[in-house]
Backbone bond lengths (Angstrom), bond angles and torsions (degrees), N, CA, C in turn:
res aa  C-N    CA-C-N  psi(-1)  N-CA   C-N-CA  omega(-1)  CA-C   N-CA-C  phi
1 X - - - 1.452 - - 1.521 109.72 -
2 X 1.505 116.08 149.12 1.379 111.64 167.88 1.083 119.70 -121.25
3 X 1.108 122.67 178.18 1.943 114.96 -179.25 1.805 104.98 -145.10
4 X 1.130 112.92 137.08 1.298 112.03 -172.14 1.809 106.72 -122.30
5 X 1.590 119.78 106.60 1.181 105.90 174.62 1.524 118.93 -113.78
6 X 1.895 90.80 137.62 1.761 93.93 -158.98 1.946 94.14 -91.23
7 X 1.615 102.99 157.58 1.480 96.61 154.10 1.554 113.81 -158.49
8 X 1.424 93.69 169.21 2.203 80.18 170.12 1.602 101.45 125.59
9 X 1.152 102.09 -21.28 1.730 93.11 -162.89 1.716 113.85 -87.91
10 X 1.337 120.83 -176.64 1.676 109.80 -155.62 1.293 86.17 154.09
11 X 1.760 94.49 -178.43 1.383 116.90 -168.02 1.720 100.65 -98.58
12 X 1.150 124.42 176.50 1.586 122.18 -162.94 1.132 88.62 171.42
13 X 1.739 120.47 144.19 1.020 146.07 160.01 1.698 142.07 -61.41
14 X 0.547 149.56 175.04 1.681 118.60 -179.97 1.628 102.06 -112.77
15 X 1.102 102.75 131.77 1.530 137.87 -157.77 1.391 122.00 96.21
16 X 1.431 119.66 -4.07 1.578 122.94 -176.20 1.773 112.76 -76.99
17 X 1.284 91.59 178.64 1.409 99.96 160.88 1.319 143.83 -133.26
18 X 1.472 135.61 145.42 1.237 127.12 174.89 1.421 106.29 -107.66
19 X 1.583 106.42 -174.78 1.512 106.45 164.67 1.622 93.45 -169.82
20 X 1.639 96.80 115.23 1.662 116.88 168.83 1.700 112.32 -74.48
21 X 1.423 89.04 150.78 1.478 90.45 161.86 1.571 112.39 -161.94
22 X 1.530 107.27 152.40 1.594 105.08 -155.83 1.459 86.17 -136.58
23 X 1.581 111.95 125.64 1.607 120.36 -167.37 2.162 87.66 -115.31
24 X 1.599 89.90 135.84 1.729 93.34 175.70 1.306 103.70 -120.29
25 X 1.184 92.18 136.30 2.191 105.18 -179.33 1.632 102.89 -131.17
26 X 1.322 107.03 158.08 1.657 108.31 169.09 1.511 99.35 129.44
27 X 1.244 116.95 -142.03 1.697 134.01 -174.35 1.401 84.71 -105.07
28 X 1.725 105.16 97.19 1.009 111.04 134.87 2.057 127.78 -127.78
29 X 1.171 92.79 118.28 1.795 78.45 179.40 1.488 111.03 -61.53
30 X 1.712 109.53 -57.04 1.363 98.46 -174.75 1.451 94.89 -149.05
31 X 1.889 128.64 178.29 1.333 115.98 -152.31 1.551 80.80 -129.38
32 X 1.119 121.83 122.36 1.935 134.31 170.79 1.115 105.56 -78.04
33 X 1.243 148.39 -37.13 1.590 141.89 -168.17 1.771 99.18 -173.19
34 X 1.372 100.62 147.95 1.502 104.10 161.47 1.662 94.31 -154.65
35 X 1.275 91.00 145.89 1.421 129.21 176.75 1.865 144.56 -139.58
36 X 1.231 107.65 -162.98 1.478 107.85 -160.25 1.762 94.88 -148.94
37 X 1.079 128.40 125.13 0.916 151.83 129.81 1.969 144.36 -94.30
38 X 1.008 100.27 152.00 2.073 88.78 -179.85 1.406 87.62 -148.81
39 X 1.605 98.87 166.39 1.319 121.90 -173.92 1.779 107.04 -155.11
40 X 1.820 96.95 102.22 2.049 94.02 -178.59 1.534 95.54 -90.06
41 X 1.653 104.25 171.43 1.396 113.70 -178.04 1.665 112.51 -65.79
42 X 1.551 100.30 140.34 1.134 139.46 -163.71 1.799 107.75 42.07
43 X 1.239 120.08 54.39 1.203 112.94 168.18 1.584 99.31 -128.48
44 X 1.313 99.89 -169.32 2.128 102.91 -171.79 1.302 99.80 -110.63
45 X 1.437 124.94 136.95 1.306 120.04 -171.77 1.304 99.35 -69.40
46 X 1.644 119.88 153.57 1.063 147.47 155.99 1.610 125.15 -117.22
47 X 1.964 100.42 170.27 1.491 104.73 176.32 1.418 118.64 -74.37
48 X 0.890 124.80 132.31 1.607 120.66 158.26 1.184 137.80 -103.77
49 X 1.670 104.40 -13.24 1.539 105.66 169.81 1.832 98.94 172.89
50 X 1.517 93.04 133.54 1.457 98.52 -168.93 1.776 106.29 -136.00
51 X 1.932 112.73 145.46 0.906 97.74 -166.36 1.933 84.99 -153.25
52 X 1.859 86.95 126.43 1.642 96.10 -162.99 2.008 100.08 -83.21
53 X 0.958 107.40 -178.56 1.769 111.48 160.77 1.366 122.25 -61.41
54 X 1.267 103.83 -10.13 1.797 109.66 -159.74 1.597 90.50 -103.19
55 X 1.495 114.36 -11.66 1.461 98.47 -177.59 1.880 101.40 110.29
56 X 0.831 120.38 -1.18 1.851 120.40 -154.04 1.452 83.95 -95.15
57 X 1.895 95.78 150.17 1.719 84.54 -172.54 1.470 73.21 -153.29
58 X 1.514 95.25 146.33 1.551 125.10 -162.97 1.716 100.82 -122.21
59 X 0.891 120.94 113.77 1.730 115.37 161.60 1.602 126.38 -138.32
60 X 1.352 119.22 123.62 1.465 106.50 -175.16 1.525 120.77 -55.44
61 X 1.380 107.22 166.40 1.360 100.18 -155.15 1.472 100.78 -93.76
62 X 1.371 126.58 17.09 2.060 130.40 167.65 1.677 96.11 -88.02
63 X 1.252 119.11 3.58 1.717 110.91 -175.95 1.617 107.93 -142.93
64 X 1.512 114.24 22.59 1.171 102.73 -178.33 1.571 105.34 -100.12
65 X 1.441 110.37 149.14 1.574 129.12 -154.60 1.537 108.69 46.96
66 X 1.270 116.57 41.16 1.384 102.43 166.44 1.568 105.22 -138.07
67 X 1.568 117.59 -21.27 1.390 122.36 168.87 1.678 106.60 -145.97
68 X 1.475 99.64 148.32 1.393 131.66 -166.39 1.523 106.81 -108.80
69 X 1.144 107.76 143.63 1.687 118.62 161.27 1.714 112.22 -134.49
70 X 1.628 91.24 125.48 1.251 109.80 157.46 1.408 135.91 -123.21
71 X 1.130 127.05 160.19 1.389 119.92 174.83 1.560 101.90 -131.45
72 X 1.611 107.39 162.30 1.417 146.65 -175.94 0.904 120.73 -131.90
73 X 2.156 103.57 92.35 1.426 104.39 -145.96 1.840 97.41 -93.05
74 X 1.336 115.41 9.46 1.447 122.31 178.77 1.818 111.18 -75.17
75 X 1.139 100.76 -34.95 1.649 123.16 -156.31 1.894 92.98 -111.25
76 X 1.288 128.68 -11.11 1.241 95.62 177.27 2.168 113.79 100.65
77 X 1.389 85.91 0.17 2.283 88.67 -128.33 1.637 70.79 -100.21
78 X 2.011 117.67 155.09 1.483 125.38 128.68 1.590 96.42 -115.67
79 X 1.044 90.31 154.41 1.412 106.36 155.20 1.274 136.59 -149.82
80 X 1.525 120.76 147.88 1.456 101.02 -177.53 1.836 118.80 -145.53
81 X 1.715 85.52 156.15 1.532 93.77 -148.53 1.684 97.55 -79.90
82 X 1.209 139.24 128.22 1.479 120.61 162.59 1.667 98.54 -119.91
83 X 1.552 105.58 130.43 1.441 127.82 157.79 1.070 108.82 -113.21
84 X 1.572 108.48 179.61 1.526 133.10 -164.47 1.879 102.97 41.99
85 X 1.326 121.88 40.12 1.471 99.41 -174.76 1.086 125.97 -50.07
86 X 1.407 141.42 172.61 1.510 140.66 151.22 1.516 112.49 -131.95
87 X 1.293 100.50 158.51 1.125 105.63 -171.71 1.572 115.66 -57.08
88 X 1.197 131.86 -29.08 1.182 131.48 176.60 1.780 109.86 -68.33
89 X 1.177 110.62 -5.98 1.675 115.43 158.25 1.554 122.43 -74.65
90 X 1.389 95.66 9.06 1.843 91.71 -161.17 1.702 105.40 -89.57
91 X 1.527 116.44 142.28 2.082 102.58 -151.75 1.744 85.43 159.98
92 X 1.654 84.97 146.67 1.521 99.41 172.56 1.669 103.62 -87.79
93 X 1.154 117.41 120.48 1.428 131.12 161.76 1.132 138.98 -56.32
94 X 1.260 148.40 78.43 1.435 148.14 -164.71 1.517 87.18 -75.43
95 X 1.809 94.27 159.45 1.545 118.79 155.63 1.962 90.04 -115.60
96 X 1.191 88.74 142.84 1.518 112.63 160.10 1.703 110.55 -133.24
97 X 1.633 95.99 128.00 1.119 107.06 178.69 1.970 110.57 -115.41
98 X 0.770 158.08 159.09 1.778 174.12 -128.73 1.878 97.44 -176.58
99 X 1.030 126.53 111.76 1.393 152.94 -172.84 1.698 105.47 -121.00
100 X 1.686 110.51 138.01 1.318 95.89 175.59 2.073 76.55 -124.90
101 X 1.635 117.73 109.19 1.325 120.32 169.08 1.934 128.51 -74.90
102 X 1.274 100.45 34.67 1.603 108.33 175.50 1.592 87.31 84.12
103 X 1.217 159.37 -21.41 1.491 146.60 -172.55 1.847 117.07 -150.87
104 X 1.352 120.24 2.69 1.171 115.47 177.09 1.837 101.76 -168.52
105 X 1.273 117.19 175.44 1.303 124.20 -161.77 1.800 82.64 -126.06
106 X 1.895 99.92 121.91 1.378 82.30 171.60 1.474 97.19 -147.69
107 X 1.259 117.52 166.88 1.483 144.45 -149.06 1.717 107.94 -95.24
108 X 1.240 157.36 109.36 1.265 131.95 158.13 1.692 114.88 -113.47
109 X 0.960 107.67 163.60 1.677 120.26 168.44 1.701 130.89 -100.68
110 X 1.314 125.95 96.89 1.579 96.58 175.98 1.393 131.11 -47.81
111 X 1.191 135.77 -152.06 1.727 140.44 171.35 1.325 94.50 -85.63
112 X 1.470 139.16 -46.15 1.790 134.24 -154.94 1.134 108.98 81.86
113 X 1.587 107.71 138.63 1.237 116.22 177.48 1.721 114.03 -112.85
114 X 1.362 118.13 166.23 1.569 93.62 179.26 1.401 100.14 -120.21
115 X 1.992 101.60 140.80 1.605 111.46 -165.06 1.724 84.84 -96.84
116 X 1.346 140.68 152.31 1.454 146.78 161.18 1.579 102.62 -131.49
117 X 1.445 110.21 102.67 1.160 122.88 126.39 1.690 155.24 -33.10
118 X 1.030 105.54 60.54 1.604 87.93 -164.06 2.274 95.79 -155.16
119 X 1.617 97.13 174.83 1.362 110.41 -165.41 1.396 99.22 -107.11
């Protein structure tokens, strides 16, 4: 089993910044991708920023040069930096993590945190 704990998120002003971070513990042999997703009311969650083992980094293009993803491949940890927010960033944040457990490639979700945008 794995466990993914997210933190960081809150209310923020528009132009401020936060920075999430989602730490993974459990059976893991090794970590294939970790990422960031959000989901605002009544819309379909989406990616927001993805980052493979090889280093490859994926980000939609409503957050590019404005938030970063890194990971801490010592600790388990991604995290990610968002500046200049706007309010149209405001959404519960998933971490998604991709696990390879010694016999299969598997997928988990943290709980989500909620980012609020607003003045």
């Amino acid at each position: 089993q794995v466990q993914l704990v997210e933190s960081g998120g809150g209310l923020v002003q528009p132009g401020g910044s936060l920075r999430l971070s989602c730490a993974a513990s459990g059976s893991i042999v090794s970590i294939n991708a970790m990422g960031w997703y959000r989901q605002a009311p009544g819309k379909e969650r989406e990616s927001v920023a993805r980052i493979t083992s090889g280093g490859i980094i994926t980000l939609v293009d409503s957050v590019k040069g404005r938030f970063t993803i890194s990971t801490d491949n010592a600790k388990n940890t991604v995290y990610l930096q968002m500046n200049s927010l706007e309010p149209e960033d405001t959404a519960v944040y998933y971490c998604n993590v991709v696990i390879w457990n010694g016999s299969k490639f598997a997928g988990y979700w943290g709980q989500g945190t909620q980012v609020t945008v607003s003045s």
